[in-house]
PQR file with spaces between the fields and no chain letter, atoms N, CA, C, O and H, PARSE charges and radii, in Angstrom:
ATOM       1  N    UNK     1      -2.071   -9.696  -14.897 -0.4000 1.5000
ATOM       2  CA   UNK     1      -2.610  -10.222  -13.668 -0.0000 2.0000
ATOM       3  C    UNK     1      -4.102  -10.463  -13.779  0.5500 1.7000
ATOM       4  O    UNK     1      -4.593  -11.203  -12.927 -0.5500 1.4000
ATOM       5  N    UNK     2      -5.004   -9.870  -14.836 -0.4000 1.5000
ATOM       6  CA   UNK     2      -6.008  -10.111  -14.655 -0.0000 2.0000
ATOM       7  C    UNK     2      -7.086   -9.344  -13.803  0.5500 1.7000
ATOM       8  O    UNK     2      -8.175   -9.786  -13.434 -0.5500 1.4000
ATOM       9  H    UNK     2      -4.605   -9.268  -15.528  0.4000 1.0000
ATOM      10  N    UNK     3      -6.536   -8.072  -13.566 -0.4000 1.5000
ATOM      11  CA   UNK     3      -7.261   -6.912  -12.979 -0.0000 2.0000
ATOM      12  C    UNK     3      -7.214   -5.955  -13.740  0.5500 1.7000
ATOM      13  O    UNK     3      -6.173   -5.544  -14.253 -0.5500 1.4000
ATOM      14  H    UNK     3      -5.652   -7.714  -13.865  0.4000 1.0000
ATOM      15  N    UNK     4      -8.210   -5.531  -13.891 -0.4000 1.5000
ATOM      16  CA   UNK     4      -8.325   -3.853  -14.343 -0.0000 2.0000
ATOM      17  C    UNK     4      -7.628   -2.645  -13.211  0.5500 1.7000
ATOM      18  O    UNK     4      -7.317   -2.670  -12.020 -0.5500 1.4000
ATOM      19  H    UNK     4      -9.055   -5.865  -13.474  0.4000 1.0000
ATOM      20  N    UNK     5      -7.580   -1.484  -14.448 -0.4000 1.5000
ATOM      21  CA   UNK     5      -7.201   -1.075  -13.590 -0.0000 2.0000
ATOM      22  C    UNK     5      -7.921   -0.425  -12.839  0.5500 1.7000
ATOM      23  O    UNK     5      -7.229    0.007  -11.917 -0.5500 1.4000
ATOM      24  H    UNK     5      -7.833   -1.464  -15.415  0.4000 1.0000
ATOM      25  N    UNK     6      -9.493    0.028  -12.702 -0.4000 1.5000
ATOM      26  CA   UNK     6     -10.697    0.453  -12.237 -0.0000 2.0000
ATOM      27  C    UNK     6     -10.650   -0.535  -10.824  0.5500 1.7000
ATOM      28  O    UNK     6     -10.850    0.104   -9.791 -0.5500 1.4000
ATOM      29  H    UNK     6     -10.055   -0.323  -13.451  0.4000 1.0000
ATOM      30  N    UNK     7     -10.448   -1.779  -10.675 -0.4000 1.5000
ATOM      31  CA   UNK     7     -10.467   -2.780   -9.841 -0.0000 2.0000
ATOM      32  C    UNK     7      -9.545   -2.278   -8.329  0.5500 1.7000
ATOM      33  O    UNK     7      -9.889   -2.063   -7.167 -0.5500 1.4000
ATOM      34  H    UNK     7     -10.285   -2.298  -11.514  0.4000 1.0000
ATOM      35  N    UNK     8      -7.908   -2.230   -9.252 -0.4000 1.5000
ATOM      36  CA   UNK     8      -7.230   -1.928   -8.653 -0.0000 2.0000
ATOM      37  C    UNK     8      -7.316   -0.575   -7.620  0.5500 1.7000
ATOM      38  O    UNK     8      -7.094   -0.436   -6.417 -0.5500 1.4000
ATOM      39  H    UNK     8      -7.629   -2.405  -10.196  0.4000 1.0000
ATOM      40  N    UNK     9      -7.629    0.090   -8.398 -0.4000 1.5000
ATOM      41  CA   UNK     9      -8.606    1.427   -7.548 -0.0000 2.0000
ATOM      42  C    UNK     9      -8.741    1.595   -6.449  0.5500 1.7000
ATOM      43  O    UNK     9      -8.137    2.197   -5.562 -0.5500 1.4000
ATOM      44  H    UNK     9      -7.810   -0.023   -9.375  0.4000 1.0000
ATOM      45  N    UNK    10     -10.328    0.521   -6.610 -0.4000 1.5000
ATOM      46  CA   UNK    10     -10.928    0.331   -5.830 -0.0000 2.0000
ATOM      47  C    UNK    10     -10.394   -0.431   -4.761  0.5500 1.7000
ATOM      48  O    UNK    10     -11.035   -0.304   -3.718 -0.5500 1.4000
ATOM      49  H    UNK    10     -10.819    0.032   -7.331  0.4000 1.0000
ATOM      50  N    UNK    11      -9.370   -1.218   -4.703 -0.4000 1.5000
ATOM      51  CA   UNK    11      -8.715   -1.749   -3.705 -0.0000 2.0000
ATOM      52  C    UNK    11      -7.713   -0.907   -2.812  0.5500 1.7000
ATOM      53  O    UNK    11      -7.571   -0.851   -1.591 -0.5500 1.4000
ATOM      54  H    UNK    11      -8.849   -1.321   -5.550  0.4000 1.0000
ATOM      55  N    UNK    12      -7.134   -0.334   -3.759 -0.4000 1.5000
ATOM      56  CA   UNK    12      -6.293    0.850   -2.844 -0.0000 2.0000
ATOM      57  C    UNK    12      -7.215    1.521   -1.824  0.5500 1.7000
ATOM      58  O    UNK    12      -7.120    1.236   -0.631 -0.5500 1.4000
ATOM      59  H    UNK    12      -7.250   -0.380   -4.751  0.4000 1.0000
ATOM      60  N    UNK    13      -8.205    2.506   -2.328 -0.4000 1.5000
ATOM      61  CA   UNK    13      -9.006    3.070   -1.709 -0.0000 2.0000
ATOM      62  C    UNK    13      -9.652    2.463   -0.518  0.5500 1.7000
ATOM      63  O    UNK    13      -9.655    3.097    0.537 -0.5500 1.4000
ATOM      64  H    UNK    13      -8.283    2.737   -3.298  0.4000 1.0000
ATOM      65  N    UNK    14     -10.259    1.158   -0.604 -0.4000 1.5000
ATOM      66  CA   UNK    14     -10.670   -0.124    0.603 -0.0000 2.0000
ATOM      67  C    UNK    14      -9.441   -0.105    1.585  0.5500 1.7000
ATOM      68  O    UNK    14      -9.670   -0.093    2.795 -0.5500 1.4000
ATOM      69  H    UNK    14     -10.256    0.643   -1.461  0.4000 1.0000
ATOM      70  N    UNK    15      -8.153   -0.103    1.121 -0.4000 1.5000
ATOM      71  CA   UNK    15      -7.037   -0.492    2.032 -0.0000 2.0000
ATOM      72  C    UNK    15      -6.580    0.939    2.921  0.5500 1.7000
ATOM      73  O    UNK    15      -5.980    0.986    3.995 -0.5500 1.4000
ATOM      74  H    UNK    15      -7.967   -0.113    0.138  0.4000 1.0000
ATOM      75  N    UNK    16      -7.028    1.932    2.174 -0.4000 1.5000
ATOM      76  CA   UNK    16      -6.626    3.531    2.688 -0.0000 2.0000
ATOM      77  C    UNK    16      -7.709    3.446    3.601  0.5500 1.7000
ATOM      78  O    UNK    16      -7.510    3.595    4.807 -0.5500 1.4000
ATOM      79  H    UNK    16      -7.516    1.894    1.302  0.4000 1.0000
ATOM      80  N    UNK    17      -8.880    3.211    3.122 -0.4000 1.5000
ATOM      81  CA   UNK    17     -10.435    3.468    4.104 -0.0000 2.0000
ATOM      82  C    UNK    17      -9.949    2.645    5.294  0.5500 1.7000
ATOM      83  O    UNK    17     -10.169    3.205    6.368 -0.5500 1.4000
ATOM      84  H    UNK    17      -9.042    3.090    2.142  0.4000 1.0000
ATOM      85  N    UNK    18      -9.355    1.480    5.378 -0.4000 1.5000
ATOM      86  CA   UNK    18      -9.343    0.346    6.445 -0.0000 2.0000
ATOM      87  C    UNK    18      -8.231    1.141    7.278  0.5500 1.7000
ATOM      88  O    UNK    18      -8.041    0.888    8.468 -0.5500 1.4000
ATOM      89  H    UNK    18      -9.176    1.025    4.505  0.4000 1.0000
ATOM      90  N    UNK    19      -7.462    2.179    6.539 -0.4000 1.5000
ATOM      91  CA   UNK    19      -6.034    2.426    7.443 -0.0000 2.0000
ATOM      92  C    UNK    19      -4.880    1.452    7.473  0.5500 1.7000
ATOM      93  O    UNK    19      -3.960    1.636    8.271 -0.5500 1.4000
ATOM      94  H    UNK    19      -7.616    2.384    5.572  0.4000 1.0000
ATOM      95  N    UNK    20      -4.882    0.256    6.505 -0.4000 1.5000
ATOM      96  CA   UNK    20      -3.995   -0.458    6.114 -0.0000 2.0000
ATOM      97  C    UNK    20      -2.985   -0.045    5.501  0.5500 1.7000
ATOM      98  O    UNK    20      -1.988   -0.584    5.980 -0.5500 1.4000
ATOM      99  H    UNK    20      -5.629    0.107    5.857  0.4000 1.0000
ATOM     100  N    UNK    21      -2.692    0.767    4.530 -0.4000 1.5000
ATOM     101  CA   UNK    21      -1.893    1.786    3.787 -0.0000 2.0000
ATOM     102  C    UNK    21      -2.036    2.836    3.524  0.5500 1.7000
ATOM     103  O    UNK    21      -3.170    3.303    3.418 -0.5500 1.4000
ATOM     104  H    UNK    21      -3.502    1.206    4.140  0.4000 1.0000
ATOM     105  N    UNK    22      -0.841    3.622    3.316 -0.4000 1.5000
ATOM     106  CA   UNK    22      -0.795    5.135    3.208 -0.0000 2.0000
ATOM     107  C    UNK    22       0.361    5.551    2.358  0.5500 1.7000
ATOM     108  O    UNK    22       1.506    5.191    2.632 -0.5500 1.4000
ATOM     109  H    UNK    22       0.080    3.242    3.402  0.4000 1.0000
ATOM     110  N    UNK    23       0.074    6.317    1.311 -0.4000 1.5000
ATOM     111  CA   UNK    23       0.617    7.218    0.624 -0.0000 2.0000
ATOM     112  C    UNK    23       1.581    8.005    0.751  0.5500 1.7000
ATOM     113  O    UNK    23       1.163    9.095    1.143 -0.5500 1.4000
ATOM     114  H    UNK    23      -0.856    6.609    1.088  0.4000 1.0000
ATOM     115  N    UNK    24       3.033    7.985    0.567 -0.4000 1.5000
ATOM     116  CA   UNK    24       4.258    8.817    1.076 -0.0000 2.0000
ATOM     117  C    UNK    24       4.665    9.434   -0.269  0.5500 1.7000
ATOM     118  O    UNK    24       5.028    8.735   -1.215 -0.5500 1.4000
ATOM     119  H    UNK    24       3.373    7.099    0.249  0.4000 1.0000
ATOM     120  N    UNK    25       4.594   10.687   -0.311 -0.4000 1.5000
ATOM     121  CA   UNK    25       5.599   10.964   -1.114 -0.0000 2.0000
ATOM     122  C    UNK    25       4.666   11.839   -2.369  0.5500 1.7000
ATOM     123  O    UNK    25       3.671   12.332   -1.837 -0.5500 1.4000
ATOM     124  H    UNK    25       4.299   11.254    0.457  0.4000 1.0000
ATOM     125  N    UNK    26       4.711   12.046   -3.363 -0.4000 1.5000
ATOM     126  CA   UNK    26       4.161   12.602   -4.655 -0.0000 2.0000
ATOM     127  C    UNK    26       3.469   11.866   -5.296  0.5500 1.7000
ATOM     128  O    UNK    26       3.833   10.748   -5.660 -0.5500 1.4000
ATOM     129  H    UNK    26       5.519   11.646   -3.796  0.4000 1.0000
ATOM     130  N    UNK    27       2.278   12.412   -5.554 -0.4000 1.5000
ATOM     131  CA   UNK    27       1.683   11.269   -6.673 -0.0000 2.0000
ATOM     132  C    UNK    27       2.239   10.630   -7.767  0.5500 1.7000
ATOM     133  O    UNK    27       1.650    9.653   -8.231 -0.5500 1.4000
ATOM     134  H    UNK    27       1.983   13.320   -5.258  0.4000 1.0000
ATOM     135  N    UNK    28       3.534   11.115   -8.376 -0.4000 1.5000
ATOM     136  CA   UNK    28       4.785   11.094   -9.374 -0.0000 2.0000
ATOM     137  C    UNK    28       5.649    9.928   -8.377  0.5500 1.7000
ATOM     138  O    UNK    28       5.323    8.742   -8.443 -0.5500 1.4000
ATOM     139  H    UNK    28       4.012   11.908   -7.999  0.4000 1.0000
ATOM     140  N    UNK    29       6.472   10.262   -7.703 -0.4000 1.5000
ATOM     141  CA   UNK    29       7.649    9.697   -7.305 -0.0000 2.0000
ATOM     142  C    UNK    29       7.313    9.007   -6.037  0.5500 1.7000
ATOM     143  O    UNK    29       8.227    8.424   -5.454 -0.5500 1.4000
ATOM     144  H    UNK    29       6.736   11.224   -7.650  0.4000 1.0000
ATOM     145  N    UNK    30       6.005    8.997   -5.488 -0.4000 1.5000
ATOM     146  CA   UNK    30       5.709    8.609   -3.703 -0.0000 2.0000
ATOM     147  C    UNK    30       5.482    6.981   -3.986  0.5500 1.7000
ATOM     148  O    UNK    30       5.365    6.449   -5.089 -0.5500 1.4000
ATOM     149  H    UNK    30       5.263    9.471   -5.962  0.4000 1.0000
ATOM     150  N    UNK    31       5.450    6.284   -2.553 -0.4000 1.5000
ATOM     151  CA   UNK    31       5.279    5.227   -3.133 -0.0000 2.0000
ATOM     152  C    UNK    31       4.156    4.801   -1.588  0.5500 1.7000
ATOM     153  O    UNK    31       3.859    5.459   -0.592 -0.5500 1.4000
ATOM     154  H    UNK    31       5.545    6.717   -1.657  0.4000 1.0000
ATOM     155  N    UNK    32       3.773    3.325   -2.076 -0.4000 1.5000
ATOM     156  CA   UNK    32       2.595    3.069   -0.583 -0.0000 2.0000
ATOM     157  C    UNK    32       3.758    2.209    0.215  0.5500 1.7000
ATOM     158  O    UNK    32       4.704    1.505   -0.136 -0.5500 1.4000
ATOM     159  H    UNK    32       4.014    2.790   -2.885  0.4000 1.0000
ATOM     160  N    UNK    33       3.123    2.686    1.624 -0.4000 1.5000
ATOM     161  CA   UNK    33       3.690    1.756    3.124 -0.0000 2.0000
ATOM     162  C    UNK    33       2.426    1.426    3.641  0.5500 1.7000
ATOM     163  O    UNK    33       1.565    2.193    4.070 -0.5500 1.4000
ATOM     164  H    UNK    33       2.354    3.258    1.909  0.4000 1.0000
ATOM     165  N    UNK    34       2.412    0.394    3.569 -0.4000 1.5000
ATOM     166  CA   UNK    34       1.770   -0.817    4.549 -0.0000 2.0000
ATOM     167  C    UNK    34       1.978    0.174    6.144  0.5500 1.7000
ATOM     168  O    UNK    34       2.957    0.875    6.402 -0.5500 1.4000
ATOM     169  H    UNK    34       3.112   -0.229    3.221  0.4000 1.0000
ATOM     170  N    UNK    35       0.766   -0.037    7.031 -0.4000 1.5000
ATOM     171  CA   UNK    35       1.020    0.435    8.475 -0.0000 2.0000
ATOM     172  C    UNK    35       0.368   -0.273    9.156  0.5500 1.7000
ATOM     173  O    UNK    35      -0.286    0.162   10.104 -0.5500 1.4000
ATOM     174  H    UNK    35      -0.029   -0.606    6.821  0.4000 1.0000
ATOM     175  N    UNK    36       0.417   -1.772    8.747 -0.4000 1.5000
ATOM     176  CA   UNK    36       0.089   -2.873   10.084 -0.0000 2.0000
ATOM     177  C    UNK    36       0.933   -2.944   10.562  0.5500 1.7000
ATOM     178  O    UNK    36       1.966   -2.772    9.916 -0.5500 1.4000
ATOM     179  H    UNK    36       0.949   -2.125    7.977  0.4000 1.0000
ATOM     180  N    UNK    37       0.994   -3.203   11.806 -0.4000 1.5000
ATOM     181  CA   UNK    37       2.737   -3.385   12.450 -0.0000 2.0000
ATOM     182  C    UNK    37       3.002   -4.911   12.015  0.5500 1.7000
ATOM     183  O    UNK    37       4.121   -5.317   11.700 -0.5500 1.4000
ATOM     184  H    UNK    37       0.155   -3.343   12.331  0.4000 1.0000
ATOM     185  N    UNK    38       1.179   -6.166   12.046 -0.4000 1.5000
ATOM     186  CA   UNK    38       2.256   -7.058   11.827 -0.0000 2.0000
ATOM     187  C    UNK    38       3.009   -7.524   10.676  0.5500 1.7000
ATOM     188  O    UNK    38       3.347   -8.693   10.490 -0.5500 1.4000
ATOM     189  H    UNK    38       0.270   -5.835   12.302  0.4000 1.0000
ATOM     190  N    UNK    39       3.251   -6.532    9.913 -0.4000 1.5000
ATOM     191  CA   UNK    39       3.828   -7.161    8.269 -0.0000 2.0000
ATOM     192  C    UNK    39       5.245   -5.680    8.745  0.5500 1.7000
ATOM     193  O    UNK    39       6.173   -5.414    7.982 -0.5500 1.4000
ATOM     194  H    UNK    39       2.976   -5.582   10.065  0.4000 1.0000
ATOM     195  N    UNK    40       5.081   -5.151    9.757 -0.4000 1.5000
ATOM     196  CA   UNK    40       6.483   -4.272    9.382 -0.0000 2.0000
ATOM     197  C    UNK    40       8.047   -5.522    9.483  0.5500 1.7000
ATOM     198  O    UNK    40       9.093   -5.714    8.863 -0.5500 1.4000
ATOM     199  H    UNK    40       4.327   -5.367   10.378  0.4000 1.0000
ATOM     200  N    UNK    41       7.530   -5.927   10.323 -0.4000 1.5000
ATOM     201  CA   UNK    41       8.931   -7.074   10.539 -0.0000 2.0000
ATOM     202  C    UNK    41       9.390   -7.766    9.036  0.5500 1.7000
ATOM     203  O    UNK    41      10.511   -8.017    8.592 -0.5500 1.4000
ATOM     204  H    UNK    41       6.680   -5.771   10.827  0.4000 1.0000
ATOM     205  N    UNK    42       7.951   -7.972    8.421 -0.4000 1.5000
ATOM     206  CA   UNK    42       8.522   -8.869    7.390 -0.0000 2.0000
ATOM     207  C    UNK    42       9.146   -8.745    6.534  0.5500 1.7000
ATOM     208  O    UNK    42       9.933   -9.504    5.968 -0.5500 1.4000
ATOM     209  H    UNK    42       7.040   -7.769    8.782  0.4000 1.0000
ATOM     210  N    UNK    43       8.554   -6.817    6.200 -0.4000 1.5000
ATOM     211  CA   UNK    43       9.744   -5.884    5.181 -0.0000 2.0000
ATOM     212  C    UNK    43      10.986   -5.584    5.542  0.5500 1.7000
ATOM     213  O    UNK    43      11.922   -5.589    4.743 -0.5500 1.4000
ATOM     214  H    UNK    43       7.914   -6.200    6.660  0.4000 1.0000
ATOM     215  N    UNK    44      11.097   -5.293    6.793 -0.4000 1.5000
ATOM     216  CA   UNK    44      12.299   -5.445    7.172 -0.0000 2.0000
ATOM     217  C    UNK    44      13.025   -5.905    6.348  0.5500 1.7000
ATOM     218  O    UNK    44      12.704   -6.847    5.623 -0.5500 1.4000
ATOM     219  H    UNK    44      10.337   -5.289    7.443  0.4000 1.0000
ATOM     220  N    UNK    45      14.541   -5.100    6.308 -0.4000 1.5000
ATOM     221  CA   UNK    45      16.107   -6.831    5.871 -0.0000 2.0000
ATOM     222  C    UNK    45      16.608   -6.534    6.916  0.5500 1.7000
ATOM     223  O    UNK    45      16.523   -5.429    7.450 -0.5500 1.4000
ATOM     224  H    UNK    45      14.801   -4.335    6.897  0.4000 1.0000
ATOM     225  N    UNK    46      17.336   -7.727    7.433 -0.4000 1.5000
ATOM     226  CA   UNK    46      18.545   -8.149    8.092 -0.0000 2.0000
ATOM     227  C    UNK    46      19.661   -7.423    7.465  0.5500 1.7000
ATOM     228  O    UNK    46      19.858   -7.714    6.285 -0.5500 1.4000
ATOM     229  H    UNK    46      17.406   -8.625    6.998  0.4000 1.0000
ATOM     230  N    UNK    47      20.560   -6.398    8.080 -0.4000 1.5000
ATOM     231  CA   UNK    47      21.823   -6.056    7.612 -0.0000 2.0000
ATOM     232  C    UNK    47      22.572   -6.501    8.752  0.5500 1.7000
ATOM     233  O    UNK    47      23.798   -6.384    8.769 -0.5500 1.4000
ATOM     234  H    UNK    47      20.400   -6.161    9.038  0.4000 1.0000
C-alpha cells in the first residue's frame, strides 16, 4: 500500500484520539469497530 508501518500508527492513534474507533478484544485476537453511527448501517448485512 505504500505506508509504513510507523504511519499507520499514527493514524490509528488520530482515529482513537478523534473517538472514531475503538479497540475490542486482545491485543492478539481483538479487532477495531468504527463508532460513528454514520458508517454503522453500512457494515451492517442484510440477512
Amino acid at each position: 500500500m505504500g505506508v509504513s508501518k510507523r504511519q499507520v500508527l499514527k493514524y490509528i492513534k488520530r482515529l482513537t484520539d478523534m473517538n472514531l474507533i475503538v479497540r475490542e478484544g486482545s491485543r492478539r485476537v481483538g479487532i477495531w469497530r468504527i463508532i460513528d453511527e454514520d458508517y454503522n448501517s453500512f457494515f451492517e448485512t442484510n440477512k
